[in-house]
C-alpha positions as CSV (number, residue, x, y, z in Angstrom):
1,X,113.0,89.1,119.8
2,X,113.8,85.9,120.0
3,X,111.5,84.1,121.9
4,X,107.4,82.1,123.8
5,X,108.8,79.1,126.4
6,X,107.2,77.5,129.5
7,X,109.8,78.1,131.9
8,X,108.9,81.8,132.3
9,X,110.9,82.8,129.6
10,X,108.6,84.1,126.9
11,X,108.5,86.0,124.1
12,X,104.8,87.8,123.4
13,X,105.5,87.7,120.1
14,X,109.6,87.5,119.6
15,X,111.2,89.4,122.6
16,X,112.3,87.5,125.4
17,X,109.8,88.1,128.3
18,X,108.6,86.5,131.9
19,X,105.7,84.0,130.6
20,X,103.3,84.7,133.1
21,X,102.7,88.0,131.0
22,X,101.0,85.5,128.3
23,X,97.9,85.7,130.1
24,X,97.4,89.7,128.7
25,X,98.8,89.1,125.5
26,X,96.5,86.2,124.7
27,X,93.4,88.2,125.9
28,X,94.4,90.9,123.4
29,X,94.9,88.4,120.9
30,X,91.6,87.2,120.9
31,X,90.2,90.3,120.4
32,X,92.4,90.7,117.2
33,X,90.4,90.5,113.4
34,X,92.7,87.4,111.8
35,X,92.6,87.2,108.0
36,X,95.1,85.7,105.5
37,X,95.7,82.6,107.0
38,X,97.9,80.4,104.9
39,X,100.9,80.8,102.5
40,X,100.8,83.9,100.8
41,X,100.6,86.9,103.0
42,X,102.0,90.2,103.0
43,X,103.1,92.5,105.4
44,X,102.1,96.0,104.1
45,X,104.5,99.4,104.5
46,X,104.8,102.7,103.0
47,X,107.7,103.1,100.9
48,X,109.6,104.9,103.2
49,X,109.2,103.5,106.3
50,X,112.4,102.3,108.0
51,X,112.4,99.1,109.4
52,X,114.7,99.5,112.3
53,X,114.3,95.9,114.3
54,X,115.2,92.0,113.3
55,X,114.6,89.0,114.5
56,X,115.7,86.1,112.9
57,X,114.9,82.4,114.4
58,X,116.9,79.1,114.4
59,X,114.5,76.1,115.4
60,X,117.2,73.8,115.5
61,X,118.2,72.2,118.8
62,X,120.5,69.6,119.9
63,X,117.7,68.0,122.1
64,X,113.9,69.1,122.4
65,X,114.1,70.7,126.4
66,X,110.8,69.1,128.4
67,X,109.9,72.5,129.5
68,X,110.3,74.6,126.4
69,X,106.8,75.9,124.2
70,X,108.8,77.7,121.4
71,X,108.7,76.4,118.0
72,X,111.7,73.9,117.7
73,X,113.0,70.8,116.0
74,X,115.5,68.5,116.4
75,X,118.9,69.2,114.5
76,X,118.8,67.7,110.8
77,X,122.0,68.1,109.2
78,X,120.7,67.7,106.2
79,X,118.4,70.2,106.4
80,X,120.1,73.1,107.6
81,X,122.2,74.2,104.8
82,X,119.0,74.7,102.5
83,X,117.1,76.3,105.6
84,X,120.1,78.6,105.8
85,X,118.9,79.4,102.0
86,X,115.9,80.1,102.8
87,X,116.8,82.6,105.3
88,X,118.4,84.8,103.0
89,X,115.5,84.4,100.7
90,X,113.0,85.8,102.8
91,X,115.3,88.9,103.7
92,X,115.8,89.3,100.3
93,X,111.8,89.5,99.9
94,X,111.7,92.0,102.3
95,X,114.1,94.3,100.8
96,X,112.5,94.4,98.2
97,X,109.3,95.8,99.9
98,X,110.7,98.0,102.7
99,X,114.0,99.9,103.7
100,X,115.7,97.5,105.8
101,X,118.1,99.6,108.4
102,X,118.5,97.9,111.2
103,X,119.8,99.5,114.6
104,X,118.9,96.0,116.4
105,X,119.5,92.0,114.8
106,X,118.3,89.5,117.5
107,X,119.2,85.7,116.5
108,X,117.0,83.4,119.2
109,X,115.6,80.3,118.8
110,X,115.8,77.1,119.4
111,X,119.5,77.2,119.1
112,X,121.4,79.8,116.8
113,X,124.6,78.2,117.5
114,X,123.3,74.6,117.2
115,X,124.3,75.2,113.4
116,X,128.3,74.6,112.0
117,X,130.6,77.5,112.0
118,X,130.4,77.3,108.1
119,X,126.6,77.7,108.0
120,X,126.8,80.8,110.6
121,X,129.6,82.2,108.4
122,X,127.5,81.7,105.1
123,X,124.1,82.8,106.9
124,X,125.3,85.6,108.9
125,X,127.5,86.5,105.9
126,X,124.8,86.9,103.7
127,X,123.1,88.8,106.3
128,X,126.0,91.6,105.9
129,X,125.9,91.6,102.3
130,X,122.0,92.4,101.8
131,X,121.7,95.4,104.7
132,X,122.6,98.6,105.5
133,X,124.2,97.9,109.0
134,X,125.3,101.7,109.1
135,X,123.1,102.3,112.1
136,X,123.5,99.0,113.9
137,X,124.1,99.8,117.5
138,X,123.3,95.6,118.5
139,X,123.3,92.2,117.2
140,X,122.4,89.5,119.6
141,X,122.9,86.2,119.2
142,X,121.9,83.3,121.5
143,X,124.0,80.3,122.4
144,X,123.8,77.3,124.0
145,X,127.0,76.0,126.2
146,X,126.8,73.0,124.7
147,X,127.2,74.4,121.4
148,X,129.9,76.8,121.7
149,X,133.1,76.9,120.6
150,X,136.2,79.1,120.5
151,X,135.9,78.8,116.4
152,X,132.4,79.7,116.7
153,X,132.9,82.7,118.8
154,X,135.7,84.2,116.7
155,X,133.5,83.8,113.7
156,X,130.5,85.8,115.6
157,X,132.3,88.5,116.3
158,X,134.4,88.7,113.3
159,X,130.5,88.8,111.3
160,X,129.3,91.6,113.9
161,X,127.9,90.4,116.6
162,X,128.4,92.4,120.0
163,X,126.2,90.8,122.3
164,X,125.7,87.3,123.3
165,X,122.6,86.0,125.4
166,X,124.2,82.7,127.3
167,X,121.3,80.5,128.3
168,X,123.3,79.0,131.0
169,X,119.7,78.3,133.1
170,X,121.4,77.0,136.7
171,X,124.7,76.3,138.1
172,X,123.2,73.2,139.2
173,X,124.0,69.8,137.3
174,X,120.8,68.1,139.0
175,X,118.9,70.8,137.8
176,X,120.2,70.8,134.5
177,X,119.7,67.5,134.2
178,X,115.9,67.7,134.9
179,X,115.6,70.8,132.0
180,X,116.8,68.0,129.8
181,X,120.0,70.3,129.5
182,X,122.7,68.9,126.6
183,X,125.4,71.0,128.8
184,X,126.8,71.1,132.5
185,X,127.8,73.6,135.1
186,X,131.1,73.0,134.0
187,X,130.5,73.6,130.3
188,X,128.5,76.5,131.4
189,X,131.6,78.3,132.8
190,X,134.1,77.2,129.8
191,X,131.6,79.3,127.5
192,X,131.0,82.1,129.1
193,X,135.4,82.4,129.2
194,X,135.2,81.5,125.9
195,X,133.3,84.3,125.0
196,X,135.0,87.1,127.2
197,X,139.0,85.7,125.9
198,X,137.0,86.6,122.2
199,X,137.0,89.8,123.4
200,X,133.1,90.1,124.1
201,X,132.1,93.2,126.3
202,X,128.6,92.6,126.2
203,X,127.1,88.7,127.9
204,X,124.1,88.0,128.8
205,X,123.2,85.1,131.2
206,X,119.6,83.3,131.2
207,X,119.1,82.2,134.4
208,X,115.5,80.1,135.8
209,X,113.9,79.5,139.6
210,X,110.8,78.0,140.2
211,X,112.6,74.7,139.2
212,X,110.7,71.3,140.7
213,X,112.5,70.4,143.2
214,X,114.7,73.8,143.8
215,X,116.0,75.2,146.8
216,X,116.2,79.1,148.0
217,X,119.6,78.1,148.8
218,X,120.5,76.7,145.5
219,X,119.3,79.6,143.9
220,X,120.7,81.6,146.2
221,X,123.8,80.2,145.4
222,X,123.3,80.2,141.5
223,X,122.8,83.9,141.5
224,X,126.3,84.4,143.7
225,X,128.2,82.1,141.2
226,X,126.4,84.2,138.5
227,X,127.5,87.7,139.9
228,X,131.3,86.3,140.7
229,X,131.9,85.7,136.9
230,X,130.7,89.1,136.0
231,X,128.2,88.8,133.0
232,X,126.9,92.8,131.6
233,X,123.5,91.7,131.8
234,X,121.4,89.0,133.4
235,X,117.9,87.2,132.4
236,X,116.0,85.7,135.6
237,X,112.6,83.8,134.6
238,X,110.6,81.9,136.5
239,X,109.5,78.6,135.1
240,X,105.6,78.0,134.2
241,X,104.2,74.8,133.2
242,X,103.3,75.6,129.2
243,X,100.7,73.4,127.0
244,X,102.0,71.0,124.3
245,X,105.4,70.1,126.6
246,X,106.4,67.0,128.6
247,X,106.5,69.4,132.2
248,X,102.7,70.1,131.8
249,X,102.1,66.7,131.3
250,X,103.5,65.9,134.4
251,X,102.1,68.8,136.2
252,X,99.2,67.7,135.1
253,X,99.3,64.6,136.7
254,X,101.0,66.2,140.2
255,X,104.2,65.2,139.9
256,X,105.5,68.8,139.9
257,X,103.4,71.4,142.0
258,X,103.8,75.5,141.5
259,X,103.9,77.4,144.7
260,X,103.5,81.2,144.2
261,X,104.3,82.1,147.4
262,X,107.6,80.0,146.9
263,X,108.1,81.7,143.5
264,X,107.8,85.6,145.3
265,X,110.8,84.6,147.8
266,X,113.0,83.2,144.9
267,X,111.8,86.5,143.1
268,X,112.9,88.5,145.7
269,X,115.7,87.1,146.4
270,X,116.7,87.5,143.3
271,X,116.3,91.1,143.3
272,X,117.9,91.5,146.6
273,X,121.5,90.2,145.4
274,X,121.3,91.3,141.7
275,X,120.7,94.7,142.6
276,X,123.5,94.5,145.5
277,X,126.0,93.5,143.3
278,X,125.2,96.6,140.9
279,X,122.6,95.4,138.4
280,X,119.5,97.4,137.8
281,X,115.9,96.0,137.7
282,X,114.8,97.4,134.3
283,X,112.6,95.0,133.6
284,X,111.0,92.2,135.5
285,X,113.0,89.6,134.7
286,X,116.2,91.6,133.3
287,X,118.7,93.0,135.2
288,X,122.0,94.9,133.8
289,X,125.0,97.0,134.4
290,X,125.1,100.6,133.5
291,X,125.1,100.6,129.4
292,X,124.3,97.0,129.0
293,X,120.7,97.1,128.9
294,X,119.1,95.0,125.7
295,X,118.5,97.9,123.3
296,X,116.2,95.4,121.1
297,X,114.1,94.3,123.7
298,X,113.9,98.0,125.1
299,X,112.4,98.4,121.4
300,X,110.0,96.3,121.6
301,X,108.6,96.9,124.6
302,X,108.6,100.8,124.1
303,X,106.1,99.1,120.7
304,X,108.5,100.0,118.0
305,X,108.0,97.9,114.7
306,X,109.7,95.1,114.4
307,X,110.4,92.3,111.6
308,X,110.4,88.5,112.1
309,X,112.1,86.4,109.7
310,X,111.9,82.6,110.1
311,X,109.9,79.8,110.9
312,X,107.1,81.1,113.3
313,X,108.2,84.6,113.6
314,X,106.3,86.9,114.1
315,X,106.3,90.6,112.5
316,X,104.8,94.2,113.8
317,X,104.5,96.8,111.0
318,X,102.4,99.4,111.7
319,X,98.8,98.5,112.7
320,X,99.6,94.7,110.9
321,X,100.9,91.5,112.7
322,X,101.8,88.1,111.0
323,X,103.1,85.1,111.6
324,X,105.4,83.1,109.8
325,X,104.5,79.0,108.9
326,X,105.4,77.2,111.9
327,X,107.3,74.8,109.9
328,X,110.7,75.1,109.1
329,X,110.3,72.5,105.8
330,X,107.1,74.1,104.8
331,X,108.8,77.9,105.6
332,X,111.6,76.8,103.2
333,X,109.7,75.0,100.5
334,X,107.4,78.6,100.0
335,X,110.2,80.7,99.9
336,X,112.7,79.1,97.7
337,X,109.8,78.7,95.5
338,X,109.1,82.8,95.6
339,X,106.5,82.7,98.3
340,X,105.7,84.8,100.9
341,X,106.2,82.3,104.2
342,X,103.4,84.8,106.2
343,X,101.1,82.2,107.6
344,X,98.2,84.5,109.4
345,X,98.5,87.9,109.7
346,X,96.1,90.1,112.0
347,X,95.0,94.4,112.0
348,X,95.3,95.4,115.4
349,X,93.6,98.9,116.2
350,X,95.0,101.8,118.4
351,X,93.3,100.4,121.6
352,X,95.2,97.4,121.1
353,X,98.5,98.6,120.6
354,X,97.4,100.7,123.9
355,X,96.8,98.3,125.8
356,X,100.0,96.3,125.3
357,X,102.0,99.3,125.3
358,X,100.7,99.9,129.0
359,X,101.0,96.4,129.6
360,X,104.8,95.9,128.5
361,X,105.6,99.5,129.7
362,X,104.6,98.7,133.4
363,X,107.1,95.8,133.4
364,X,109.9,97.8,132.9
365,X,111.6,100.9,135.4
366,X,110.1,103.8,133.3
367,X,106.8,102.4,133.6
368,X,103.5,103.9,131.6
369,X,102.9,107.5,130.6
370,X,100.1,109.4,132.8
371,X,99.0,109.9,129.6
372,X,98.7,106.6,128.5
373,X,96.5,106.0,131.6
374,X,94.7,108.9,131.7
375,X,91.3,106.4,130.8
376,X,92.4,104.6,134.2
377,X,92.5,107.4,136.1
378,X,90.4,105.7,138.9
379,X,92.6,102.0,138.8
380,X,95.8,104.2,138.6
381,X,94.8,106.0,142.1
382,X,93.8,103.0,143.6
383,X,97.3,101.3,142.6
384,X,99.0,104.5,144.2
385,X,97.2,103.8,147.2
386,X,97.5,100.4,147.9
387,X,101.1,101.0,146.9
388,X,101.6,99.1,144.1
389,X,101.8,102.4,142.0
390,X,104.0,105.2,142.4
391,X,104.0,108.5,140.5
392,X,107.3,109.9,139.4
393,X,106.7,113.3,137.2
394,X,104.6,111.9,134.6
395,X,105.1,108.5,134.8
396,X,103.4,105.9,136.7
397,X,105.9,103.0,138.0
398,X,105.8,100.0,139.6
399,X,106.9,99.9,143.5
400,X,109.3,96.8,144.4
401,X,105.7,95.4,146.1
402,X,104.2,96.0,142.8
403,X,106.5,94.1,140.8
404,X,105.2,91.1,142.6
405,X,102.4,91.6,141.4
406,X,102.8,92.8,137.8
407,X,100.2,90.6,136.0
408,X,97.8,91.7,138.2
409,X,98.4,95.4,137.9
410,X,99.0,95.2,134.3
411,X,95.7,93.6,134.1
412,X,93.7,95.8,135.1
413,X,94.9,98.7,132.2
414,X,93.8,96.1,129.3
């Protein structure tokens, strides 16, 4: 679940998603009932409901990126150990309240693999010791090329892991450069070997367009490098300019411009060579080889529960959402004391899990139930005629003209 950033790459919520899908899930926000805010609150669930879906987040990053919205903070040695602590705390909290049996674990951040191998060896460790991993089908864990090692990667896949999500971003060291990148094209490469000599079948690559200053034919060229090293599954986002980072500053002031047009070409593009080189579309911004679709992220947009654990994660039990403190001092100071670290936690009703379900749903290749927008009936025809809908049995799904346009679409269901 793993993630909310400015260059496209969001997370409503935890999951990794195209930001420009904020716009829905802050509208649905607003209409949310909020209570409980502050230290102290609980996620409610019947004794025997399963909990099938973790994510866990790492703030910590090497260097704060200028385009990047998600809750982070500069690596503190000194810190980390006892946030580690912490981590295992608030698991332990939660098993004490629900039946933890996870069939997906998501590690996103910030940076998981910012921290030492010893503190991924005593955190993931502790991790195996306190769940039933009988039913664990994927555990994801994000890296940074400038933090990998062949140590580290050993160690991950010695604990369990089986899937890695690369964030390699461009192939360009310019470009890097301007996303305030600690690693280079060069690094890039070494770490995605590194993980495939460990003996990793499943690697993701985060790729972003939209980039000031960015070429078709450099990202034209990123995505052919991208397709010749062979990765199972690849992440293309398109970069938006997000509040409270240094890129909306200066987009603010004009010194980077967003062209939409622009952005459809790069999109397309990007769906013309992905899909030509084997990978299916099955989301908007994910594209995979048969059997290596993300079975978390399918989770959570097919509105499974989910648990967040961490500093700013965020939680879906039921009808309840909460969020975590947003401060990874504060986070650890309330649960080593015996505290619940839920900052706010919000009762959503049935129309709003609706509404996201039709909103996620249509981003992805199986699309929203007729069912599901039998309220629409009128929208969904119009869609279908403007083609921008298709109907397939009894689904409705995007057409490669609607994906253009999936806010818009989506929109209009919520």
């Amino acid at each position: 679940m793993a993630q909310k950033q400015t260059r496209s790459r969001f997370r409503i919520d935890n999951i990794v998603l195209d930001k420009k899908s904020n716009v829905m899930s802050e509208r649905m926000n607003n209409n949310r009932a909020t209570a409980g805010d502050g230290v102290g609150g609980k996620l409610t669930a019947s004794p025997t409901e399963l909990v099938r879906h973790l994510y866990v987040h790492i703030p910590f990053c090497a260097r704060i990126c200028p385009y990047c919205a998600f809750y982070k903070e500069l690596l503190d040695r000194s810190q980390t150990q006892r946030f580690c602590e912490a981590m295992l705390a608030e698991l332990r909290q939660h098993a004490r309240d629900r039946e933890l049996v996870p069939s997906t674990i998501y590690f996103g951040g910030g940076t998981p693999t910012a921290l030492t191998t010893a503190q991924l060896e005593f955190l993931l460790g502790g991790f195996r010791e306190e769940l039933d991993l009988s039913g664990l089908i994927e555990w994801t864990m994000e890296a940074n090329p400038g933090s990998v090692s062949a140590n580290k990667a050993a160690l991950l896949k010695r604990l369990g892991v089986n899937r890695i999500s690369l964030g390699v971003q461009s192939w360009d060291d310019e470009l890097l450069k301007l996303l305030g990148r600690e690693h280079n094209a060069k690094q890039a490469e070494e770490s995605f070997r590194i993980f495939r000599d460990e003996g990793f079948h499943s690697v993701s690559i985060d790729l972003m367009f939209g980039l000031p200053g960015q070429t078709l034919d450099q990202w034209q060229r990123t995505l052919e490098k991208t397709v010749a090293l062979e990765p199972d599954h690849v992440s293309s986002y398109c970069l938006t300019y997000e509040e409270d980072t240094d890129f909306f500053l200066r987009h603010a002031r004009r010194e980077f411009r967003q062209d939409s047009d622009e952005d459809a070409k790069f999109f397309e593009v990007t769906m013309s060579i992905l899909q030509a080189a084997g990978y299916e579309q099955y989301e908007i911004s994910n594209y995979a080889r048969p059997g290596f679709q993300s079975a978390h992220n399918k989770a959570y947009w097919s509105g499974a529960d989910y648990l967040g654990i961490g500093p700013s994660a965020f939680s879906t039990i039921g009808l309840t959402r909460s969020q975590n403190i947003c401060d990874f001092r504060r986070y650890a100071d309330a649960v080593l004391a015996g505290k619940s670290p839920i900052a706010s936690t919000e009762q959503l009703t049935p129309e709003i899990k609706r509404a996201e379900k039709i909103a996620l749903g249509l981003r992805t290749c199986d699309g929203a139930s007729v069912e599901l927008l039998e309220p629409f009936a009128n929208e969904a025809r119009e869609f279908v005629r403007l083609g921008l809908l298709r109907r397939a049995r009894d689904r409705f799904i995007l057409t490669p003209e609607g994906k253009a346009l999936a806010d818009s679409v989506a929109e209009a269901f919520v």
